[in-house]
N, C-alpha and C positions, 0 to 999 in steps of 0.2 A: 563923577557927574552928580550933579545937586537932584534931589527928587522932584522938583516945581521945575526945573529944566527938560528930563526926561518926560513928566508930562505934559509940557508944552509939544513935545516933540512924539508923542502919542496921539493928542489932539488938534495941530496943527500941523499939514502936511508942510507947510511955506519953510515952516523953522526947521521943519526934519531934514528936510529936501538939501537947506544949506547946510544942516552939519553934514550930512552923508558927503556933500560934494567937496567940502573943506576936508574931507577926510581921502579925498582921490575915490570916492564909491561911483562908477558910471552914471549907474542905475539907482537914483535916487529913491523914484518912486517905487522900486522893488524891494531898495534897501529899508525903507519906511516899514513895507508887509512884512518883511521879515521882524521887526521889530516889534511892530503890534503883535503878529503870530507869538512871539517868544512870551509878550505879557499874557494872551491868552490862551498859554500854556499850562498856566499855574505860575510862572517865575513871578516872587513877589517884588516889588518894587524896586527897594532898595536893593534885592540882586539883580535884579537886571540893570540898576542904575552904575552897579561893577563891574558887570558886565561891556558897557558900554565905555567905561574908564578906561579898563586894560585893553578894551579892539581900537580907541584914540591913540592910548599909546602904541599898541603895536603897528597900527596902519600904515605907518612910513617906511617900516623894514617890509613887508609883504609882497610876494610877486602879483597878487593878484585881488585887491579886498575885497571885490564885486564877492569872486567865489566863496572867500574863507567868510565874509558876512552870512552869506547865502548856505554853505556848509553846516555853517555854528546854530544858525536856526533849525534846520532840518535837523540837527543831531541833538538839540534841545529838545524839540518838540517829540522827536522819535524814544525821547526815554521814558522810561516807567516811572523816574520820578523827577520831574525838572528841577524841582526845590533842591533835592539836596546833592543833585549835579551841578548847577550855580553853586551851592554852597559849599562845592568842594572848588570851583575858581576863587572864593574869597579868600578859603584859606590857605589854598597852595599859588603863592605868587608866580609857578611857573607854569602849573596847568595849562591855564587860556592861551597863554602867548604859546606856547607849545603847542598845541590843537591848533589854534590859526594857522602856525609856520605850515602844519600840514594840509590841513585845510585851503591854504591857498596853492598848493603845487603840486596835489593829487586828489583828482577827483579821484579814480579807485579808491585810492585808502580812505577818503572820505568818504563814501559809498559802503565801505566793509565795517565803517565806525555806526555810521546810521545805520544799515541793517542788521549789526550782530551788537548789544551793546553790552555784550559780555564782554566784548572784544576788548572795550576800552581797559577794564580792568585789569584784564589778563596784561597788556602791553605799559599801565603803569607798576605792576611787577618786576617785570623783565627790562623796563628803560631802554630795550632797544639790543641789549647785549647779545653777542655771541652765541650759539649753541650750537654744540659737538653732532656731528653727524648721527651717532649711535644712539645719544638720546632724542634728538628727532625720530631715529625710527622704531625703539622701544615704543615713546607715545603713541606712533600712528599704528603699530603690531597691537598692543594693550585693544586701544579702541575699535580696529576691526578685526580682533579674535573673538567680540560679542557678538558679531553682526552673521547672519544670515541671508539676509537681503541683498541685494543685488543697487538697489536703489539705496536703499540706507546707506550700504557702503561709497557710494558713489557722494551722497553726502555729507557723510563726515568727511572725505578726501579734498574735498571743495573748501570745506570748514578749515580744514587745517592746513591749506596752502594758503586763504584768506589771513588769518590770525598770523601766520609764518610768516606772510608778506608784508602785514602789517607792520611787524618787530624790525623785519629786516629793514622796511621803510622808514622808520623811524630812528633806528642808529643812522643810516644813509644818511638825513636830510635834517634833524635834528642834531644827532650826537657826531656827525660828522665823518662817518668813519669812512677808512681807506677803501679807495673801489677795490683794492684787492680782495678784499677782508667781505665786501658786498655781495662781490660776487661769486666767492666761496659759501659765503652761505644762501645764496640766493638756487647753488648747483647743490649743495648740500641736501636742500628741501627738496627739489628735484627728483636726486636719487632716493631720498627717503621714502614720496611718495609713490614712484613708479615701483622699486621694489617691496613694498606695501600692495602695490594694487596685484601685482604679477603674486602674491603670496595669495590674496586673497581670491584671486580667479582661481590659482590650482587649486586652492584649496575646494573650493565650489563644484570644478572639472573632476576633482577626484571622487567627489561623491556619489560621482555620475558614470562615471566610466572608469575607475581607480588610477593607479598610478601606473604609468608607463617604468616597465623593469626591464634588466639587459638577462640573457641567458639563464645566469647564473643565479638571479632572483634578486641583484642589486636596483634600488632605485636610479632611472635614467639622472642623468647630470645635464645643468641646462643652465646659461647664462644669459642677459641682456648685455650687449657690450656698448657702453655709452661712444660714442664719437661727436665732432665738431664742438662746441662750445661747452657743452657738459662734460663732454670726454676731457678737453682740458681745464674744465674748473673756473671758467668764467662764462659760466651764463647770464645772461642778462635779464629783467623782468619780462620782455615779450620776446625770449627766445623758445625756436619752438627746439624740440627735442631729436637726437638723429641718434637711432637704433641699429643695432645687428643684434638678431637671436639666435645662436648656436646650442646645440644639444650633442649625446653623445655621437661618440663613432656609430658608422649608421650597423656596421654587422653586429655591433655589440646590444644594439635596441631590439626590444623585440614588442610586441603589444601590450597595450595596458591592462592591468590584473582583475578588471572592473566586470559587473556583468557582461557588460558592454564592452567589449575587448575593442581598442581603437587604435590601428597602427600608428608609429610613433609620430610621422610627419606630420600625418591629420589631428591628431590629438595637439601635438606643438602649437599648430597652425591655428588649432580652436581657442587655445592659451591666449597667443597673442590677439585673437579679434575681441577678445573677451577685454581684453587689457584696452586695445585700441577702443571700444564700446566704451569703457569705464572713465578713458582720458579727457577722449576728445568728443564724447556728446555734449551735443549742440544746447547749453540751458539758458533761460535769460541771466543768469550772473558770467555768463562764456564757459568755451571748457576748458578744464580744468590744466592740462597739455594740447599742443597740436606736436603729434609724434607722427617722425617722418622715417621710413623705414627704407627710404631709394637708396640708400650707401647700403645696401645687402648685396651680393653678389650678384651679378646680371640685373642690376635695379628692380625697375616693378616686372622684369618678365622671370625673375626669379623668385623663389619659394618664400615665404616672410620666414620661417624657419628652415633654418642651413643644417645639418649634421656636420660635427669638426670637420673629417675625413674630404668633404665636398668641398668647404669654406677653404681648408689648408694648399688644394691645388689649385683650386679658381686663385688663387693670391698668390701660387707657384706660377700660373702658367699662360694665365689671360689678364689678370686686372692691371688695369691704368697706373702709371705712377702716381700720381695723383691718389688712386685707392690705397697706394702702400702709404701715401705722406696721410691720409686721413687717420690713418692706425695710430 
């Protein structure tokens, strides 16, 4: 776009109006604010005159321009430094068109780009690619073995399902990739983060009331057992999560070693609400999981923590077939 074009289209609303609408833009006159907003950002001219070049070209492929216009300003305007974020569309011819495709087919992901704009970088790293289960929870282990905090924690976990989702949304819908391949790693983050949070509440529990040991002075054994869509490795982005927590055999438990000696079930029992506190509070970005724990034995009028011994008959002697096909 010529620069005596662009400002014709800055200071006349009439010319703005019909390029936005030749552009399939609804909302002309919203598309206009965003465009002034973006000049009195800082973007200098002739970037935003590129700006406007590469969203003509892309506007035909787009599911949505209103939004990915409307996106691209707020994620303009929301960075630390507008200049030489335009100045990195001029020189990477795939940038822009790439933030649009997102832009128009995820508000989320566009929401996690404007409020976190670390994020963008991290995800032109990564392109989108793959990552191994283990090293997802190495990084989420590292970051909440500093934390103390109960709130902090809960923020970084936020953090890193954002940025995670981000990557994954971006092979998705950019690089293409297989829904298989999505939605392993979409379960991937999942697990990372739940057993991440489950480490970082015992850890917190134990300080408080020690670790639950059996007899003989071994530490209790204790698992989350994933079921329904996690359990099989294809979760989806608004899947909520379905739990069963089992610990050891119940004769072999005995109290926790803490001042506070806390029998095993209520100690368990505190694990998981702490876990459940950490998932699913209520924040304005949403929480983090909604973890559903009614596949445990006797649904909600059973214990949220099972000892094996109880789990093993309830599944010998009274559960559904159904409960056995969920296994």
């Amino acid at each position: 776009m010529k620069l005596d074009t662009l400002q014709n289209y800055l200071t006349d609303p009439e010319q703005a109006h019909e390029w936005f609408g030749a552009l399939g833009i609804a909302r002309q006159g919203a598309g206009r604010r965003n465009l002034v907003a973006m000049a009195e950002a800082g973007v200098p001219l002739d970037l935003l005159a590129e700006v406007c070049r590469q969203f003509a070209a892309a506007a035909p492929r787009l599911a949505d321009p209103d939004m990915a216009w409307n996106n691209l300003e707020r994620f303009i305007s929301a960075a630390r430094n507008p200049l030489s974020t335009t100045a990195l569309f001029e020189r990477d011819p795939e940038a822009l068109p790439n933030l649009l495709q997102l832009f128009s087919t995820s508000q989320y992901l566009s929401d996690v780009l404007v409020r976190d704009e670390e994020s963008y970088d991290l995800l032109r790293m990564t392109e989108g690619r793959p990552v191994a289960r283990d090293l997802l929870m190495e990084e989420l282990r590292a970051d909440l073995l500093t934390l103390t905090d109960a709130e902090d924690a809960m923020a970084a976990l936020r953090q890193h399902k954002q940025r995670e989702t981000l990557r994954i949304g971006y092979g998705d819908i950019i690089r293409n990739q297989e829904v298989s391949t999505v939605a392993r790693q979409v379960s991937f983050l999942a697990d990372a983060l739940v057993e991440s949070a489950i480490a970082f509440a015992r850890k917190r529990l134990e300080e408080k009331l020690g670790a639950p040991r059996s007899r003989d002075g071994a530490r209790a054994l204790y698992c989350a057992l994933a079921l329904g869509k996690l359990g099989g490795i294809e979760l989806n982005y608004s899947s909520d999560i379905d739990l069963i927590f089992l610990y050891d055999h119940a004769e072999a438990v005995d109290y926790s070693d803490g001042d506070k000696p806390l029998a095993a079930p209520q100690y368990f029992m505190r694990l998981i609400q702490r876990l459940i506190a950490a998932m699913s509070a209520p924040t304005a970005e949403g929480v983090i999981y909604e973890l559903d724990f009614r596949l445990r034995p006797s649904g909600n009028a059973g214990p949220l923590a099972t000892h094996f011994d109880s789990f093993l008959k309830y599944q010998q002697n009274e559960a559904w077939t159904w409960e056995h096909q969920a296994l």
